[in-house]
C-alpha positions in Angstrom: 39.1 -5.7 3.7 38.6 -7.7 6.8 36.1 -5.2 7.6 34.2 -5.9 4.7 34.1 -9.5 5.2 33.0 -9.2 8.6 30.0 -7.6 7.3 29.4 -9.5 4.2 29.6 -12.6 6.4 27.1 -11.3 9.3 24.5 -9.9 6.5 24.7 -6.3 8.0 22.5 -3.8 6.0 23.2 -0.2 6.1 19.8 2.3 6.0 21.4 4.9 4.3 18.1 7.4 2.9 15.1 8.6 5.2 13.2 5.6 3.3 15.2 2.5 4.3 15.3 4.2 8.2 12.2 4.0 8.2 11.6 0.5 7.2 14.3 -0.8 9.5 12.9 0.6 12.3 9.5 -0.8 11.7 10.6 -4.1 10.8 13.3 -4.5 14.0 10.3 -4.6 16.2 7.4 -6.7 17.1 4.7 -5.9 13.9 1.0 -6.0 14.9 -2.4 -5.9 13.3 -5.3 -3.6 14.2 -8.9 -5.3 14.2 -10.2 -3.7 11.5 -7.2 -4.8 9.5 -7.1 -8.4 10.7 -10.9 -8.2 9.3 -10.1 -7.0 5.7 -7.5 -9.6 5.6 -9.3 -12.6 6.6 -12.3 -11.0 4.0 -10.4 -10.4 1.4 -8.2 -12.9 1.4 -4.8 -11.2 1.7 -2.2 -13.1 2.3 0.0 -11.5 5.3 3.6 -11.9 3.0 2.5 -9.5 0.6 2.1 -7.0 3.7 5.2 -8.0 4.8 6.9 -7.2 1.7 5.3 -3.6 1.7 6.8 -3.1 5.3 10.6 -4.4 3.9 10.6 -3.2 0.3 7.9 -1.1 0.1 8.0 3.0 -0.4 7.6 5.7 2.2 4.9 8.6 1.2 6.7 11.1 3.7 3.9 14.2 2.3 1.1 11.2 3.6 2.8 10.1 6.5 3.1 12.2 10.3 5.8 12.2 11.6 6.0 15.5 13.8 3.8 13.4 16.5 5.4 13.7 19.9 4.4 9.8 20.7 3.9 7.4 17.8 4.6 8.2 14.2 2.2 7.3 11.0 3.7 6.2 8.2 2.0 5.4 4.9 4.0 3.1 2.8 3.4 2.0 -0.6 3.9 -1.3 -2.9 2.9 -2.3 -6.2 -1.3 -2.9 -5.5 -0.8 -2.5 -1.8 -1.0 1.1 0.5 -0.4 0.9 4.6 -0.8 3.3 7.2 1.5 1.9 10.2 1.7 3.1 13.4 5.0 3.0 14.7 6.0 3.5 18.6 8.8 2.7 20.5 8.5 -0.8 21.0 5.7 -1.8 18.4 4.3 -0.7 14.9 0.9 -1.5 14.3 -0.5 -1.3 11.0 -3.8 0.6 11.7 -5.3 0.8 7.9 -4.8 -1.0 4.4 -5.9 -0.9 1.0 -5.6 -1.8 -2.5 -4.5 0.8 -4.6 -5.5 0.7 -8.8 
């Protein structure tokens, strides 16, 4: 019991499936924009919360994605209109491509 509310309390959330990994580990670290995303944004208009919410909510296309890479792994990650391809490394994911998906 006194377990439970020592989590409850410290708002500890347990990444249970391959999906949820995944999205914890790219969201404990710094989060960074390639150029030719930081372009489509500012042309576009995207607002950056609704890539945000892709990279905390958002769905993990493992068949898309790479992950046998020896340095950083690709991830493609999917949410409601929006698709990203993320880089993620050791100490940084980048998010290297986005689109809007129909």
């Amino acid at each position: 019991v006194f377990l439970a509310f020592f989590l409850k309390q410290k708002k500890t959330k347990f990444a249970y499936g391959p999906n949820d990994r995944v999205l914890k580990n790219i969201n404990d670290k710094p989060v960074q924009f390639s150029d030719n995303v930081k372009k489509t944004i500012e042309m576009f208009q995207i607002d950056t919360v609704a890539i945000y919410a892709v990279l905390k909510n958002g769905n993990v296309n493992f068949s898309e994605s790479n992950t046998r890479l020896d340095s950083c792994k690709i991830y493609i990650i999917q949410r409601n209109d929006l698709k990203l391809k993320v880089e993620n490394c050791d100490k940084a994911a980048m998010v290297i491509s986005l689109k809007s998906i129909d």
